[in-house]
MARBA-3410 file (N, C-alpha, C, O; in Angstrom, 1 decimal):
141
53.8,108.7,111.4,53.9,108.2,112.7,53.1,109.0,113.7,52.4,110.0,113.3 ~ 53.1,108.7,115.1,52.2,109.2,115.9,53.1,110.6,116.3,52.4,111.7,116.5 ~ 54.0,110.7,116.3,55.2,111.2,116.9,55.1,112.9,115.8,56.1,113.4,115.3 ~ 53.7,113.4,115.8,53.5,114.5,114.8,53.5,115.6,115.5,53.3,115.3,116.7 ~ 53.7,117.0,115.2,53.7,118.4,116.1,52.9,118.5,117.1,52.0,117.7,117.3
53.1,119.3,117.6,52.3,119.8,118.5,51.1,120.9,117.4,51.5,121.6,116.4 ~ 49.5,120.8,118.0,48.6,122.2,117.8,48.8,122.8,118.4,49.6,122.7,119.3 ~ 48.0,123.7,117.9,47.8,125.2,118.5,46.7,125.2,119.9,46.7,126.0,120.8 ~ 45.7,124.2,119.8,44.8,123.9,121.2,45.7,122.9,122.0,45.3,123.0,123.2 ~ 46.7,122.0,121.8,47.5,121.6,122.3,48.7,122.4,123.5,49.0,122.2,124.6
49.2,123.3,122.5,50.1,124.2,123.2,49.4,124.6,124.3,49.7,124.2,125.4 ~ 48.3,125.5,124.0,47.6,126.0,125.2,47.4,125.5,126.2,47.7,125.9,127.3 ~ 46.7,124.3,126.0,46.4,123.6,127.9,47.7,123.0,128.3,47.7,122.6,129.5 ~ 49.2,122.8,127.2,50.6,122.9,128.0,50.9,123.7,129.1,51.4,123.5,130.2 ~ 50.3,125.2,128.1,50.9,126.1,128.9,50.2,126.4,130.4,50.7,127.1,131.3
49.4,125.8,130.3,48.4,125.7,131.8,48.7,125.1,132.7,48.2,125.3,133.8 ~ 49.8,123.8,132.2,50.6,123.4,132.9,51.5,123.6,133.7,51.6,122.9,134.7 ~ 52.3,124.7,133.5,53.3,124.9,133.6,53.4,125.4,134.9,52.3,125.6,135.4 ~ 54.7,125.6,135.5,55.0,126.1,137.1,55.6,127.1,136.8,56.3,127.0,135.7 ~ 55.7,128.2,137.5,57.0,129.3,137.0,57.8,129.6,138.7,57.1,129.6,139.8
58.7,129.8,138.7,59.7,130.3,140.3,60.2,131.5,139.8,60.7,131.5,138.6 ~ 60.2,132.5,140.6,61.1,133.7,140.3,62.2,133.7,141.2,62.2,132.8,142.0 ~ 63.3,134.5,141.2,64.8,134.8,141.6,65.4,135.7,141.2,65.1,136.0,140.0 ~ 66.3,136.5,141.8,66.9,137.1,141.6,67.9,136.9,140.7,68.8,136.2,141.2 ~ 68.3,137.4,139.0,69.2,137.5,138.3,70.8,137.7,138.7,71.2,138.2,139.7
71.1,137.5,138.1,73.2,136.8,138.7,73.2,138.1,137.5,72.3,138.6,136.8 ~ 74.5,138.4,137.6,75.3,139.6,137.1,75.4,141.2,137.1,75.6,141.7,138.2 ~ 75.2,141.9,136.2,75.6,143.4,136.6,74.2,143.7,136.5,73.2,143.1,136.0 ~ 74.2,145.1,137.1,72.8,145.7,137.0,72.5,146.7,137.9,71.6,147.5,137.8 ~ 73.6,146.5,139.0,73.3,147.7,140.1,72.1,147.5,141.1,71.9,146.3,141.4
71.4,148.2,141.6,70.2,148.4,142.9,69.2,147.5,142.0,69.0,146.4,142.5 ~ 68.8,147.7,141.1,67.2,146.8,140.6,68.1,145.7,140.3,67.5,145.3,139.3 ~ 68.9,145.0,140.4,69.3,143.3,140.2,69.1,143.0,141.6,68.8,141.9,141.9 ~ 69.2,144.1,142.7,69.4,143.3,144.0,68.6,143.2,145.0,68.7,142.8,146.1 ~ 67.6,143.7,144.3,66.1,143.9,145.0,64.6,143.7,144.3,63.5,144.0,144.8
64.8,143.1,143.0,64.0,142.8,142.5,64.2,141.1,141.6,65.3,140.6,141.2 ~ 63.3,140.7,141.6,63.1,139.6,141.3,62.6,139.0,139.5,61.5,138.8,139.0 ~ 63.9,138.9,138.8,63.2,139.1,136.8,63.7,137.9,136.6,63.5,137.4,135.5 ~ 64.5,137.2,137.3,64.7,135.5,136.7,63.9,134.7,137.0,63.5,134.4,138.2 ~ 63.4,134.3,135.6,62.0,133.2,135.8,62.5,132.0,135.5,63.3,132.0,134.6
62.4,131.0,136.0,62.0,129.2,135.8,61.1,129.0,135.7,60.3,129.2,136.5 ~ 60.9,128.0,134.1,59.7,127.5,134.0,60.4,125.9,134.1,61.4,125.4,133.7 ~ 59.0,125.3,134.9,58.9,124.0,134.8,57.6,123.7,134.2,56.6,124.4,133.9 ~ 58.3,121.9,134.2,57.3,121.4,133.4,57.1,120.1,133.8,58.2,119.5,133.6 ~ 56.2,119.3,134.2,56.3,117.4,134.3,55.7,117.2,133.6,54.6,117.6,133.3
56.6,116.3,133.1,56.2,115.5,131.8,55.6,114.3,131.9,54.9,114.0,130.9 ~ 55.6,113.8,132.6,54.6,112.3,133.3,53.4,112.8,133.8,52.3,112.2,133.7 ~ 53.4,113.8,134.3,52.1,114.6,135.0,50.9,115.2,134.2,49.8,115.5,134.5 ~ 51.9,115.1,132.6,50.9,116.0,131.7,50.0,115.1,130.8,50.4,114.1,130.2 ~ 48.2,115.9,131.0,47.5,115.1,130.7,47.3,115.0,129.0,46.4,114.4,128.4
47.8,115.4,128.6,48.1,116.3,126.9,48.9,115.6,126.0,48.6,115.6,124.8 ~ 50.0,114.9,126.6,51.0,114.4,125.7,50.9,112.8,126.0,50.6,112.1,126.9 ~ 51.2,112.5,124.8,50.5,110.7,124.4,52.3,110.5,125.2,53.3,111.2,125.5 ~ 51.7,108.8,125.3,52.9,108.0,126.2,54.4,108.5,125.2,55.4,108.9,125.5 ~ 54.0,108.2,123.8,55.3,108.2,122.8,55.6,109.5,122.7,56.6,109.9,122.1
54.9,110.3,123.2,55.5,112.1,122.7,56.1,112.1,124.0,57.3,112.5,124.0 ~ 55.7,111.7,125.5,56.6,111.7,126.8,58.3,110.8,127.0,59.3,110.9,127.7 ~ 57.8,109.8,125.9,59.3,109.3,125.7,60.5,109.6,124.8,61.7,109.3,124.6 ~ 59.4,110.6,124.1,60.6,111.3,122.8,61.2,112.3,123.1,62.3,112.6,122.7 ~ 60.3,113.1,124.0,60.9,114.2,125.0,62.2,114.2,126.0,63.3,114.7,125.9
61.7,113.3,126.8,62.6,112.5,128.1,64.3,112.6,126.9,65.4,113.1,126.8 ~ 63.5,111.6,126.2,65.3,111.4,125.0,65.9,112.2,124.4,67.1,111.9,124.2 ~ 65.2,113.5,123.7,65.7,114.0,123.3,66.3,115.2,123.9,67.4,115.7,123.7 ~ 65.1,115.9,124.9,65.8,117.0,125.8,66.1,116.3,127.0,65.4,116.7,128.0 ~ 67.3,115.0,127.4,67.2,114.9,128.8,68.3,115.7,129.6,68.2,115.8,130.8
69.3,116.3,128.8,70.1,117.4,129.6,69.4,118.2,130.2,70.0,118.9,131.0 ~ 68.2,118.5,130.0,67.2,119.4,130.5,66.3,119.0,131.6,65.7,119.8,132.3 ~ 66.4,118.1,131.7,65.1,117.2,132.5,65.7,117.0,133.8,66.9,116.6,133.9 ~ 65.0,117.3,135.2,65.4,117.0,136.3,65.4,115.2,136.9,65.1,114.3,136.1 ~ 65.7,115.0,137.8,65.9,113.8,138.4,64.1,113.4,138.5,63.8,112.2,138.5
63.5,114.2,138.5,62.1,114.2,139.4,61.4,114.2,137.8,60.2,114.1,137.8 ~ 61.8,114.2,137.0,60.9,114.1,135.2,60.8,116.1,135.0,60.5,116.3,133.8 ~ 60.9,116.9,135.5,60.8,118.3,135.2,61.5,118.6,134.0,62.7,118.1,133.8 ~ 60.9,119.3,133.3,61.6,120.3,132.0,61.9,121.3,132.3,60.8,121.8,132.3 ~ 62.9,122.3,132.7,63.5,123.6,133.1,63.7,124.1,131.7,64.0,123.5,130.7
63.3,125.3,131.9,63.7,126.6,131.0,63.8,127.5,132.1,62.9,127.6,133.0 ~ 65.1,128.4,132.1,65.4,129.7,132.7,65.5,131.1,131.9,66.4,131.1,131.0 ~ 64.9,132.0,132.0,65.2,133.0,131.5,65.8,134.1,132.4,65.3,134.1,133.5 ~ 66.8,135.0,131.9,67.2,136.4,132.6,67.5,137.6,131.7,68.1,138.6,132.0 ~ 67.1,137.2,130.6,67.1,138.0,129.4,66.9,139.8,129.5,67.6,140.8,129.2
65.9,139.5,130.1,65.2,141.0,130.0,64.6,141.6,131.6,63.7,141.1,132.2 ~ 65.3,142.7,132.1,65.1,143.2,133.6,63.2,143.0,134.0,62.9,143.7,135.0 ~ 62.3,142.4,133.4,61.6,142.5,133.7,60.8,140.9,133.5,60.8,140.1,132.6 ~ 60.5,140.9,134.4,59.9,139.5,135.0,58.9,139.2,133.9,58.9,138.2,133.2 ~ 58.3,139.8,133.8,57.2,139.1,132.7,57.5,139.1,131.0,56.9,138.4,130.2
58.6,140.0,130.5,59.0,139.4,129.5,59.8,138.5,129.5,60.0,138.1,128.3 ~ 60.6,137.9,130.7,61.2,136.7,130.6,60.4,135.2,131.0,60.8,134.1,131.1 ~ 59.4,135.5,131.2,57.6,134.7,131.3,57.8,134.4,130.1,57.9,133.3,129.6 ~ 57.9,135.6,129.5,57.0,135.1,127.8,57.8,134.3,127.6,57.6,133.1,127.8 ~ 59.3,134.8,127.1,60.5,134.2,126.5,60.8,132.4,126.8,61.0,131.4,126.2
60.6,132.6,128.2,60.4,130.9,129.3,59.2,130.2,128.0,59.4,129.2,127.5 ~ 57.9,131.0,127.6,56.9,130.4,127.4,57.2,129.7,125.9,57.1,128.6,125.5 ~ 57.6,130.8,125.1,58.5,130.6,123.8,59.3,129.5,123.5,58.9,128.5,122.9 ~ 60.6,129.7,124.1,61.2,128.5,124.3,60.8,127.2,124.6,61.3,126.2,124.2 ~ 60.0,127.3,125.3,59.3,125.6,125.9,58.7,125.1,124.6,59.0,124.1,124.0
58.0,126.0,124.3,57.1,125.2,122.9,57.8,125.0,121.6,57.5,124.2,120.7 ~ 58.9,125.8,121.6,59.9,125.7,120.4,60.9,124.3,120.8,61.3,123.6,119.9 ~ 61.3,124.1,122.1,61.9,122.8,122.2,61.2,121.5,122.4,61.8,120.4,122.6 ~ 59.9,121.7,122.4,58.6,120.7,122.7,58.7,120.3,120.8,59.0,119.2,120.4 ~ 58.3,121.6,119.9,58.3,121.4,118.9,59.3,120.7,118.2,59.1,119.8,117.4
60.6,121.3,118.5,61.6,120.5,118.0,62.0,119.1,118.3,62.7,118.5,117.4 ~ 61.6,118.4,119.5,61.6,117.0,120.3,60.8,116.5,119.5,61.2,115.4,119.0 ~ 59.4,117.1,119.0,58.9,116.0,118.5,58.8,116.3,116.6,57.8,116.0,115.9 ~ 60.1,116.9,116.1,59.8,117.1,114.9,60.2,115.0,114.7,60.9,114.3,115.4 ~ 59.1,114.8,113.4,60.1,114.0,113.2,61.3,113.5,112.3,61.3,114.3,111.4
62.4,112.5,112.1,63.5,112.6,112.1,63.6,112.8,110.2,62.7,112.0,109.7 ~ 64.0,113.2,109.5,63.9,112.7,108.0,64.8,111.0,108.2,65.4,110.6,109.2 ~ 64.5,110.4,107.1,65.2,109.3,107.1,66.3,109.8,106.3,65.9,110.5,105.4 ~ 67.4,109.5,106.5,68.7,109.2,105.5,68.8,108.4,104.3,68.4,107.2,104.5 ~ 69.1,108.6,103.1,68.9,107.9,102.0,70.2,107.4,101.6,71.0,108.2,101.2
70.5,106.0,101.8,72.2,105.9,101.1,72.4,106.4,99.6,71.7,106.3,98.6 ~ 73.3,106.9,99.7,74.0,107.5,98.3,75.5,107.4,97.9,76.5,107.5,98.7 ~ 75.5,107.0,96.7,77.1,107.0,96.2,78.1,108.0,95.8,78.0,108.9,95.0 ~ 79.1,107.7,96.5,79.9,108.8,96.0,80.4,108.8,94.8,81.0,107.9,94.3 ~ 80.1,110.4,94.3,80.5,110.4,92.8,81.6,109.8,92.8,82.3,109.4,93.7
81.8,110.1,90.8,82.9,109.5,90.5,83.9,111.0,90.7,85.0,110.7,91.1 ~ 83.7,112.3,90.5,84.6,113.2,91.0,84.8,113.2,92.3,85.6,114.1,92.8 ~ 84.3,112.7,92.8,84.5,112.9,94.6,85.7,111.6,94.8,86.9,111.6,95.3 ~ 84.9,110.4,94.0,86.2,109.5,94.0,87.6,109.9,93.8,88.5,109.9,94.7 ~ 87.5,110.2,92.1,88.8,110.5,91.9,89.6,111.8,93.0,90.7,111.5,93.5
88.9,112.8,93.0,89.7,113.7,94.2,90.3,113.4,95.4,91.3,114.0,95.8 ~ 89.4,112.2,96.1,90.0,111.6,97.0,91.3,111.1,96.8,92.2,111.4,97.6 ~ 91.4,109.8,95.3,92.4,109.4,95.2,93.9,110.5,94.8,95.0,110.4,95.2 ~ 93.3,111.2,94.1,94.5,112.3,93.6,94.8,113.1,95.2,96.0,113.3,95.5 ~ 94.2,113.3,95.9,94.9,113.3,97.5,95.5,112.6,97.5,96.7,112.7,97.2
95.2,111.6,97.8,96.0,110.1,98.5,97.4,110.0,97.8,98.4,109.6,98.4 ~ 97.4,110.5,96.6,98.6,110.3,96.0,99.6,111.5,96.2,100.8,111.3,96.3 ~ 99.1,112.7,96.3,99.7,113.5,96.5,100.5,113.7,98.1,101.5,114.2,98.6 ~ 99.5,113.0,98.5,100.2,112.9,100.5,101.4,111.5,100.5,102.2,111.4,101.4 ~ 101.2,110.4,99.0,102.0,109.9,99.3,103.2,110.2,98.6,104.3,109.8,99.0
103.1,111.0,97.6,104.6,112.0,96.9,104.9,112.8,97.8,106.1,113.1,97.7 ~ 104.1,113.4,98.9,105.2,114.0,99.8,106.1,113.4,100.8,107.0,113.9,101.4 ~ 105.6,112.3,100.9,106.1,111.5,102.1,107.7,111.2,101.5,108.9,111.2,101.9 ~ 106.7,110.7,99.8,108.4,110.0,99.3,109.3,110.7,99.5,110.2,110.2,100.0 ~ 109.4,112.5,99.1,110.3,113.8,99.3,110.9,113.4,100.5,112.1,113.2,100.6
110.3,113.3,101.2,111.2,113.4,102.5,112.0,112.1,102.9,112.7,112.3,103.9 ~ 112.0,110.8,102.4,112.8,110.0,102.1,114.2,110.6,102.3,114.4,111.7,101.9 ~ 115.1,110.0,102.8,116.5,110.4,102.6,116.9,109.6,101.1,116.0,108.9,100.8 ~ 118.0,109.7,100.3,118.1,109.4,99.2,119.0,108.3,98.8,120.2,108.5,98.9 ~ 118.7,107.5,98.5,119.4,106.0,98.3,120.5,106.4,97.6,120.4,106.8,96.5
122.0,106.1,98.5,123.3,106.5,97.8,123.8,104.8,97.5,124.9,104.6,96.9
END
């Protein structure tokens, strides 16, 4: 199908894409959390990008849309690491590992029968949940 990985000259003019916003990191850390800036957002528009075919923009949208803004953006946040540009990289990482994953594509499912041990174990449950039920029967006087 069309719906095959991303290359390696592919990734790249993505990443040229991309927007990044910096912010100040949420939690502990003392004087450099409160005055320095290491939380990166990366964005991404997905309608905007000249790189990805119509079907790889709709496989995206579907499969990461918890991720996706109202506006078509792809967010990745990092706060990993006190320093702004290794949470750059990490933002840059992640994007292409969930780009890659969106468009793995799906294996097909193959029907298969259940054994005949799988059978019987089932039934020898079934029977055994119905001998306990009988136990608990009060006793016909």
């Amino acid at each position: 199908m069309l719906e095959q990985m991303l290359d390696l000259d592919t990734i790249n003019k993505l990443l040229d894409e991309l927007s990044f916003r910096t912010s100040r990191s949420s939690g502990a850390g003392g004087q450099h959390v409160n005055k320095v800036s290491s939380r990166v957002e990366l964005r991404f528009d997905i309608e905007g990008s000249a790189w990805l075919t119509d079907i790889q923009k709709s496989r995206i949208k579907e499969k990461l849309s918890s991720r996706i803004t109202s506006q078509g953006e792809l967010i990745v946040v990092s706060e990993k690491s006190r320093s702004q540009h290794q949470n750059k990289e990490d933002c840059k990482e992640r994007f292409v590992e969930l780009l890659q994953q969106a468009l793995k594509p799906e294996k097909k499912r193959f029907l298969t029968r259940p054994t005949k041990s799988s059978r019987l174990k089932r039934l020898e449950k079934k029977k055994q949940h119905a001998q306990k039920k009988e136990q608990r029967r009060k006793p016909d006087v």
